[in-house]
VOMI-262084 format. One record per residue: residue in one letter; x, y, z of N, C-alpha, C, O in turn. Coordinates in steps of 0.02 Angstrom, whole numbers, plus 32768, in hexadecimal, padded with zeros to 4 digits. Each point is the difference from the previous one (the first is absolute). Layout:
% residues N
aXYZXYZXYZXYZ
...
END
This chain:
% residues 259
x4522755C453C7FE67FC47FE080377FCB7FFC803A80067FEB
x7FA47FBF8030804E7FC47FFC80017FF17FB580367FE77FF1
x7FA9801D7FE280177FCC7FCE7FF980337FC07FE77FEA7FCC
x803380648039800B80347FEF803B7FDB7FBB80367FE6800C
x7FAC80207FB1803D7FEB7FD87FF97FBF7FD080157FF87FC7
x7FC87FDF806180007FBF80047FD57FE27FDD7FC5800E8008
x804D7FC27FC97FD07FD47FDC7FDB7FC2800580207FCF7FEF
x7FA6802680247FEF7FD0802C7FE07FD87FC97FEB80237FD2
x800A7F9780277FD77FD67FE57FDE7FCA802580187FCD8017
x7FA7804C7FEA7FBE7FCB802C7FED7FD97FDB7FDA800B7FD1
x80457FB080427FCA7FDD7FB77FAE7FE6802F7FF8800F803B
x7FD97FCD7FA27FBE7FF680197FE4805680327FE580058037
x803180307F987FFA804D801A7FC7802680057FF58035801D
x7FE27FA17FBF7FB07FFB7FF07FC6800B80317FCE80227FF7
x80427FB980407FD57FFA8036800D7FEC8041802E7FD88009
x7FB58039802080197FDF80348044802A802D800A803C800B
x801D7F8480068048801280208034803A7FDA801F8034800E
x7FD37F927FAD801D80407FC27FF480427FFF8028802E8000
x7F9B7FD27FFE7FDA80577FFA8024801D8031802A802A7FF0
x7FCB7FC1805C800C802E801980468002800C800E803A800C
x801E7FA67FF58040800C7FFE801C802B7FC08035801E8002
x7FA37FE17FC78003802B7FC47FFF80568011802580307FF3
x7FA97FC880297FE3803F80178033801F8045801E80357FFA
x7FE47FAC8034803B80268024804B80037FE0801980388008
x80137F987FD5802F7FF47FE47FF4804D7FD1803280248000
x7F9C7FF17FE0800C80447FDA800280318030801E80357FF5
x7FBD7FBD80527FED804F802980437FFA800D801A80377FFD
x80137F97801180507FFA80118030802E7FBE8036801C8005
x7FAD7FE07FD78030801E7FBD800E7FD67FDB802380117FD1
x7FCC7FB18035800D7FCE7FBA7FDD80057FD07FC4800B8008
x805E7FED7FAD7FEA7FF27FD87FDC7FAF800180217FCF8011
x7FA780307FDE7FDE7FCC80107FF07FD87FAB7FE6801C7FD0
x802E7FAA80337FE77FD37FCA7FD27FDB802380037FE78038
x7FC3801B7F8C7FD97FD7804A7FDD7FE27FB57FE480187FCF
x80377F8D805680027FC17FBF7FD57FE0802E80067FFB803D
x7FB97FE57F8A7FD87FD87FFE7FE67FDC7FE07FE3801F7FD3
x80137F9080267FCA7FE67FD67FB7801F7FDA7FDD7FEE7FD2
x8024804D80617FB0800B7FF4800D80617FD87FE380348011
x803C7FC67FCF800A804F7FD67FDC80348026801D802E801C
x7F987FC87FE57FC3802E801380218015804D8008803A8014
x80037F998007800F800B80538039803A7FF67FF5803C8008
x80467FAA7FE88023802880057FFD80417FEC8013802E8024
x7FD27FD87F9D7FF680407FDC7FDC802F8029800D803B7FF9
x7FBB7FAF803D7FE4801580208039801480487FF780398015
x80307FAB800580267FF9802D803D80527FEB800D80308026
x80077FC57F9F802180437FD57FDC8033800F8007802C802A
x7FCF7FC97FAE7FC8805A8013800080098032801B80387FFF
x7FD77FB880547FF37FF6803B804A802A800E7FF2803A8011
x803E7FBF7FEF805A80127FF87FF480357FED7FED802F8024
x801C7FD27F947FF880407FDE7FDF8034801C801E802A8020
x7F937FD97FD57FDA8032803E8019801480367FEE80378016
x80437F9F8011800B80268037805A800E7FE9802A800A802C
x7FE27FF47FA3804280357FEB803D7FCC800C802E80038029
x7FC77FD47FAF802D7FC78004801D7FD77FB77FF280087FC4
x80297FDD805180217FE37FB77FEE7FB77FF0800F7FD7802C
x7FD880157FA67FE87FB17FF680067FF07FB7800880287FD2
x7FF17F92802B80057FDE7FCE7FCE7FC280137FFC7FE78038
x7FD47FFE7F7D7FD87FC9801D80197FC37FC4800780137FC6
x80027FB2804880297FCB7FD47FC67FCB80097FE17FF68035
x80167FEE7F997FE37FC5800C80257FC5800F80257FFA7FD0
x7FE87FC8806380277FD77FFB7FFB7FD4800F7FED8008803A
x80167FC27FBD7FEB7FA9801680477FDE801B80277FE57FD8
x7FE6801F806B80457FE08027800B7FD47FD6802D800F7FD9
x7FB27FAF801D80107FD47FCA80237FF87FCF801C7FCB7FF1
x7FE680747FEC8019801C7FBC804280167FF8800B803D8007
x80287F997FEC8040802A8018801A80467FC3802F80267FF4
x7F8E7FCB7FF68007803E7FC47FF380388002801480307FE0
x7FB47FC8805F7FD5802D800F801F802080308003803E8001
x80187F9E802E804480158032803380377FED801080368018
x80027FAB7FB98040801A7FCE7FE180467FF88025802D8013
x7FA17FE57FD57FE280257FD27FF8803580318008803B7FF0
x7FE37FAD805A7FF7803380288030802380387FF18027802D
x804A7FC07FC2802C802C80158035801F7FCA8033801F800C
x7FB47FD17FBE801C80387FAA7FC8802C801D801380347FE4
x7FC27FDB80377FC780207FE68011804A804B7FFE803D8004
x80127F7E802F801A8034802880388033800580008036801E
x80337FA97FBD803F802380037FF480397FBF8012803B8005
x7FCF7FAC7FC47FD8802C7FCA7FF2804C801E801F80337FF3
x7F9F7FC280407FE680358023801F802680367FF0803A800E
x80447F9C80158011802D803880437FEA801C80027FFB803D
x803D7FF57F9B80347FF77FEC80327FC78023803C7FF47FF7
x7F8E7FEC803A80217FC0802A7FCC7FE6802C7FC98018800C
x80517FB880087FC87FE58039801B7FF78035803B7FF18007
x7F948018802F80447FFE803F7FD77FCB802D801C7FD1801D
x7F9F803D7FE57FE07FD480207FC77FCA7FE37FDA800D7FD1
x80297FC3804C7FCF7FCF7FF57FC47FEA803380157FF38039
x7FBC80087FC27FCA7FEE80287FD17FD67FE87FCC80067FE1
x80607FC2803C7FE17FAA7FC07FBE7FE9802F80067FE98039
x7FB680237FA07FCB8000803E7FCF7FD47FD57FD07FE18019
x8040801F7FA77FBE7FC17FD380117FC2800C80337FE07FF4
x7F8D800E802E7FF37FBB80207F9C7FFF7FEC7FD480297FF7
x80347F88800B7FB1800E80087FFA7FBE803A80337FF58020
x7F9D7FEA7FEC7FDF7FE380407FBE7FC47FE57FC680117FF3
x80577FA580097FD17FC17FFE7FFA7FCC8039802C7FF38029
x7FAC7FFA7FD47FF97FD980487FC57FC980027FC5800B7FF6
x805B7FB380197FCF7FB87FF980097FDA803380358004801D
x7FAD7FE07FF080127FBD802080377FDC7FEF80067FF57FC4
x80327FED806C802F7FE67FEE80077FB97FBE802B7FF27FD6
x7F9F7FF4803A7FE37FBC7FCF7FDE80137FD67FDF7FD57FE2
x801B807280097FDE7FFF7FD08024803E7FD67FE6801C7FCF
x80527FF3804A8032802E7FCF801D7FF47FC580197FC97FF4
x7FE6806F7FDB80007FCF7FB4805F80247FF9802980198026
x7FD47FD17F87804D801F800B7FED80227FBC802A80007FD2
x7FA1801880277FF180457FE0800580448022801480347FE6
x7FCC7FBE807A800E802680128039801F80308005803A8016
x80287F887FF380447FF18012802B80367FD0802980298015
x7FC17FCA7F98803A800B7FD57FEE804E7FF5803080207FEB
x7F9B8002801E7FF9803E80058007802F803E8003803D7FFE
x7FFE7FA6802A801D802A804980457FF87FFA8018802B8024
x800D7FB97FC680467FFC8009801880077FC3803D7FF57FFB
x7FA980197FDB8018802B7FBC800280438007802D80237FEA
x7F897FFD80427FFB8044801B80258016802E8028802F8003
x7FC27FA28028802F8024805080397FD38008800A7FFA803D
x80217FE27FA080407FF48011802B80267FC7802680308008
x7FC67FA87FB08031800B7FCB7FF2805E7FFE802D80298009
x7F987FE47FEC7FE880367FE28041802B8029802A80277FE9
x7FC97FBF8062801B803B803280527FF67FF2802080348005
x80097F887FE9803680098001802A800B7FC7803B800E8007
x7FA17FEB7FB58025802C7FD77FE9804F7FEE801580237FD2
x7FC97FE780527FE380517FFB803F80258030801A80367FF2
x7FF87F9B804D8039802E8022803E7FF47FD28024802E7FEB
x7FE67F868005804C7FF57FC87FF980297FCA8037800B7FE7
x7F9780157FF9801680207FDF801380448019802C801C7FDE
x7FBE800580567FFD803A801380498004800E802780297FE7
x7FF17F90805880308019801D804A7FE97FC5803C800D8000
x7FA17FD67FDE80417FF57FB5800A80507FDD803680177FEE
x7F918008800D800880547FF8801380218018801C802D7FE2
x7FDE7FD480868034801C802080507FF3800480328021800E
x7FBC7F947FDB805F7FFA8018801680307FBF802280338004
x7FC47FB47FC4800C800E7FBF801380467FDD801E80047FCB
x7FC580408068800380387FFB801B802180647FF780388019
x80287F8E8005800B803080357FD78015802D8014801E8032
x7F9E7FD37FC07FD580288039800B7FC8804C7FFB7FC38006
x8013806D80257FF77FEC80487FA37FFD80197FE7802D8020
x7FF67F9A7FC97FD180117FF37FC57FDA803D80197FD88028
x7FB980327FDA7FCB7FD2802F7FD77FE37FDE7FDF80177FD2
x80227FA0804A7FBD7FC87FE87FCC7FED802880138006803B
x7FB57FE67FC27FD87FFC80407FC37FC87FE07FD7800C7FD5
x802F7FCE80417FD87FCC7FFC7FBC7FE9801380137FEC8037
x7FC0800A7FCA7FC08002801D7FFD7FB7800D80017FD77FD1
x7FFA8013807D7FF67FB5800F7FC0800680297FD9802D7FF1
x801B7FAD803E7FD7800880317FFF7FD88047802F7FE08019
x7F9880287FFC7FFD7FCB804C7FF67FC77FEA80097FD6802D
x7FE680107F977FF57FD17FFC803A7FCF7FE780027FC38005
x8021805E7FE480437FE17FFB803A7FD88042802D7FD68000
x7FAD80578035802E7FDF803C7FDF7FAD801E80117FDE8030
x7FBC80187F9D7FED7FC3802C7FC97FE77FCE7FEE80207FCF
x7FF87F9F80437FD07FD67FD67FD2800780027FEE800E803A
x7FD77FF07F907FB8801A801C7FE07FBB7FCC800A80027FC4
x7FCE7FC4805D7FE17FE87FCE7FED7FFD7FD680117FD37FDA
x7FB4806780117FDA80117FCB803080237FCD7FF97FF57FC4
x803A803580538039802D7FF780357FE57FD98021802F7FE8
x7FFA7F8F8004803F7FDF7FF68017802A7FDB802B80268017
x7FC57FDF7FBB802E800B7FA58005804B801B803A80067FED
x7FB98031802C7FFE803E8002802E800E80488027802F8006
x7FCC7FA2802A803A8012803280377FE07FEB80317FFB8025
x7FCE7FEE7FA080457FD77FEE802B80367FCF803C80057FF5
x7F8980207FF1802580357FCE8032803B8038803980167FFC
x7F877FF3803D8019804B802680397FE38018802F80288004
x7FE57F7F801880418001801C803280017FCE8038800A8017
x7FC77FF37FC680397FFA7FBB800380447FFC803680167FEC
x7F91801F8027801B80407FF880448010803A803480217FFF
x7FB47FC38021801F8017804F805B7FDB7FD5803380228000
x7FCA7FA77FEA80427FEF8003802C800D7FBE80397FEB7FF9
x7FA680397FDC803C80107FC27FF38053801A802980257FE3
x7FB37FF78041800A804C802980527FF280168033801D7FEE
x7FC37FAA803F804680078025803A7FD97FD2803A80098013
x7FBC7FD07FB580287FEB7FCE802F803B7FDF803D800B8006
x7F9280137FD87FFA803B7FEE80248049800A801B80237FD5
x7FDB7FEB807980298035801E803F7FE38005802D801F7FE4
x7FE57FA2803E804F7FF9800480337FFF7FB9803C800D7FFF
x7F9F7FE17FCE800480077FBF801180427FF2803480097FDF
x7FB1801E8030800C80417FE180108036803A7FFA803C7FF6
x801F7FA4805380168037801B804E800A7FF1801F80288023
x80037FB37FA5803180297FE4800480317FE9802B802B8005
x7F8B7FCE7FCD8003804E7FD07FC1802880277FD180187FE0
x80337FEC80577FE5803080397FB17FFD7FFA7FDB801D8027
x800C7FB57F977FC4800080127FC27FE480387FF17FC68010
x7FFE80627FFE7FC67FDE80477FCC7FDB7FE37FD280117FDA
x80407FAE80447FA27FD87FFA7FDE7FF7802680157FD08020
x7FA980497FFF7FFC7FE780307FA37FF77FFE7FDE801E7FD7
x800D7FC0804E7FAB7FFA7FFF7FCB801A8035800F801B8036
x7FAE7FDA7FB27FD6802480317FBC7FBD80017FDC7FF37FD0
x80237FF7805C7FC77FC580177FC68008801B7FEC7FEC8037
x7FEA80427F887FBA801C803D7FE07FC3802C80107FC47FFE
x7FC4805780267FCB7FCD80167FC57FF07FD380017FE77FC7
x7FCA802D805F7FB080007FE57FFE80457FD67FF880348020
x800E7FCE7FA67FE280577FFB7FBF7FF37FD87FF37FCE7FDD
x7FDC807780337FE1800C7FCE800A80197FB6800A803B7FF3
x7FF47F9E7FE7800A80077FB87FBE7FDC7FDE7FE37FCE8015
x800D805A7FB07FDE7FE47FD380007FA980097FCF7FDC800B
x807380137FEC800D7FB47FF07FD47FD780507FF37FC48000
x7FFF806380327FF27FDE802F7FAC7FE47FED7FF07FCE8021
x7FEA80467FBD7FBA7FEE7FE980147FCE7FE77FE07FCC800C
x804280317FDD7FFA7F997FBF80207FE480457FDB7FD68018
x80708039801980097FE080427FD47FEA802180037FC9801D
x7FC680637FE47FBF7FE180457FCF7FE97FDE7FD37FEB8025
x8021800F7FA07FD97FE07FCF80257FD2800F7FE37FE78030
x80527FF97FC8801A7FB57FEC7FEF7FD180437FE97FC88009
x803A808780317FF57FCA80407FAD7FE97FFF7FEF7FC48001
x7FEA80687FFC7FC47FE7801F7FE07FC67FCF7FD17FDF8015
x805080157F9E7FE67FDA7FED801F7FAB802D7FDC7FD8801E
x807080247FD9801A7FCA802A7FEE8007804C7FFA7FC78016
x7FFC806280177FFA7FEE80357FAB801880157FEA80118037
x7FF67FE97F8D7FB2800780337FF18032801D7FE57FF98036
x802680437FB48009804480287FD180317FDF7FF67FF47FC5
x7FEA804180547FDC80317FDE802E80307FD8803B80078011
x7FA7801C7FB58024802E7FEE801A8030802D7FD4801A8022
x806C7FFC7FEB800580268028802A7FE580478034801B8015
x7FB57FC07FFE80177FF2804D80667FF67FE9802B8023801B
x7FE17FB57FC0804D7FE3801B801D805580158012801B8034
x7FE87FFB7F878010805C7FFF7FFB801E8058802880198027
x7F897FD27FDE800B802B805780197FD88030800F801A8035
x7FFB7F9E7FC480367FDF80168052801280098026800E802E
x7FDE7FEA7F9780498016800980188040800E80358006801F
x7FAF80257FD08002804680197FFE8000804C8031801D8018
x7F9D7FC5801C80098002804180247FDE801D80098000803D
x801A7FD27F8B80507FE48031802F800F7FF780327FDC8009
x7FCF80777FD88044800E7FFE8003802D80247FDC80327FFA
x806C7FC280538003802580377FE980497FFC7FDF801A802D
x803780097F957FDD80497FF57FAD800C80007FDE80348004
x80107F867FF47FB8800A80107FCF80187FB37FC980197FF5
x80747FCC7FE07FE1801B7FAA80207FFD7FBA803880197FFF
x7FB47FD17FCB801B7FE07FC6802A804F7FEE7FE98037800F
x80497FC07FD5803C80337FE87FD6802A7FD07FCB7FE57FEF
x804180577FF9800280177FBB803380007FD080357FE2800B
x7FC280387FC6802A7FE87FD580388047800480327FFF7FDB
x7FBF80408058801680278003803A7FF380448037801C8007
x7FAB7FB48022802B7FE58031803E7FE97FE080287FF2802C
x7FEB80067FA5803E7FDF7FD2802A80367FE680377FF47FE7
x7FB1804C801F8017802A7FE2806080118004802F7FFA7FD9
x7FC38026807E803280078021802A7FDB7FF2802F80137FDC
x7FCD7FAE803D80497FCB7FDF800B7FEF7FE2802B7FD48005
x7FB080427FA780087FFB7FCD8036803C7FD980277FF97FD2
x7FC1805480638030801D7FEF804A800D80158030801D7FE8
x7FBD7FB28067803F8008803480477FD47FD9803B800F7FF6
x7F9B7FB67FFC803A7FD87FBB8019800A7FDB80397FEB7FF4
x7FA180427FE4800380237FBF803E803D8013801A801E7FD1
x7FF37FEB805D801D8048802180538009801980167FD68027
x8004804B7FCB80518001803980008000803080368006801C
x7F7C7FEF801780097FEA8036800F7FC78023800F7FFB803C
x7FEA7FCC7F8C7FF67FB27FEB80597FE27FF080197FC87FFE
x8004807E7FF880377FE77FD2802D7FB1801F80197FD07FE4
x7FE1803D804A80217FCF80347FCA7FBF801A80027FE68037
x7FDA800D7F9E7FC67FD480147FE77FD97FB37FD880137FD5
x80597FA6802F7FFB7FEB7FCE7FDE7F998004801B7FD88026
x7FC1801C7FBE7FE17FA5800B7FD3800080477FF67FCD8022
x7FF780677FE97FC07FFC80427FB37FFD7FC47FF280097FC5
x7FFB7FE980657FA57FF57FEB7FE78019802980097FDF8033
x7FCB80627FDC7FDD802F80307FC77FDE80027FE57FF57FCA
x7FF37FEC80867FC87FFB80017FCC8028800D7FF680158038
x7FE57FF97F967FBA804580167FD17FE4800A7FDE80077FCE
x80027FD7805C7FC17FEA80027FE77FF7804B7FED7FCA8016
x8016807780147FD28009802480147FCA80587FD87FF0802C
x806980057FCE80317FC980337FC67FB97FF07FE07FE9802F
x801B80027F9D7FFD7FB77FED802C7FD280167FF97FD18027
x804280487FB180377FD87FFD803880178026801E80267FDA
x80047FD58066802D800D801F80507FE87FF480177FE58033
x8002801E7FAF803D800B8007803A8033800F803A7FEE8002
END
């Protein structure tokens, strides 16, 4: 098991990307904190661990909250005596017309998916320097971060800001040996993709349904990701196989994006 020992914290662990990186991160041997806005999710996400002979913890937590932050890595080191890993994955997903974008929903995508995501790692990695752990961070950005999408602004503006305090970030802390580094899915199927193809088809005139089998058939693999497709390089990061692999952003989405 790679992550035999190891204390992992998923935040947005609830559903989705989270879950399942929750769920392999324990078949790995991590102790799993698995932090969410949504209590129920997680708690459910714990049992799921547990049953199959694993170690968990479920936190309720709002990125927002630097209290709540605070609270959930006392809670971790509480339960399972350090933290070694992070798997910063709560984000959520709004989308308007450029002329008609408010800065209600500006100020909540980038409270979630910028701030949320960058003091959830400052605090983590202020705990690694702070106690010595040679530790891994892992960031959740996406494809949509590498480029502009009309309808998209405020949310590909969050994923690129992920992409650049990732690499802020690691050079920052490859003194004290900690790794930062990110993972940029493509299209996946997730829960969150129903309100996605709801939104498109309301702005672009579309049936329920179609953008979804749209975009799914343009990705060279010939199909929208799972959320289990994330798994692997969620744990390959997380791992001493990574040790030497620090400010990259892994793209998973099916050769979308070529670099």
């Amino acid at each position: 098991m790679k992550l035999a020992g190891k204390t992992a914290i998923v935040t947005g662990g609830g559903g989705g990307i989270g879950r399942a990186v929750s769920l392999r991160y324990a078949q790995e041997g991590a102790r799993c904190v698995v932090a969410d806005v949504q209590l129920s999710l997680a708690e459910a996400v714990v049992k799921e661990i547990k049953s199959a002979g694993g170690s968990a913890l479920a936190i309720s937590m709002d990125v927002t909250k630097q209290a709540d932050i605070d609270q959930t890595i006392q809670a971790a080191v509480a339960a399972f005596g350090q933290v070694d890993i992070l798997f910063n994955n709560a984000a959520i997903f709004e989308m308007a017309p450029l002329l008609e974008s408010s800065r209600e929903s500006y100020d909540r995508l980038f409270d979630i998916n910028v701030k949320g995501m960058f003091f959830m790692m400052q605090a983590v990695a202020a705990y690694m320097v702070e106690k010595g752990v040679r530790g891994k961070i892992i960031n959740l950005s996406s494809q949509a971060g590498r480029r502009g999408e009309a309808l998209v602004a405020h949310y590909c503006a969050t994923k690129a800001a992920v992409y650049s305090y990732t690499q802020s970030t690691a050079l920052a802390m490859a003194p004290h040996h900690i790794n930062v580094n990110g993972i940029a899915p493509g299209v996946i199927d997730t829960p969150m993709w129903k309100t996605v193809d709801s939104l498109f088809a309301r702005y672009e005139n579309r049936p329920i349904g179609e953008k979804k089998r749209l975009v799914g058939e343009a990705v060279p693999l010939g199909r929208m990701g799972r959320p289990t497709d994330i798994e692997g390089a969620a744990v390959f990061l997380a791992s001493a196989d990574a040790n030497y692999i620090t400010a990259q952003t892994l793209n998973i989405d099916g050769g979308n994006w070529m670099s």
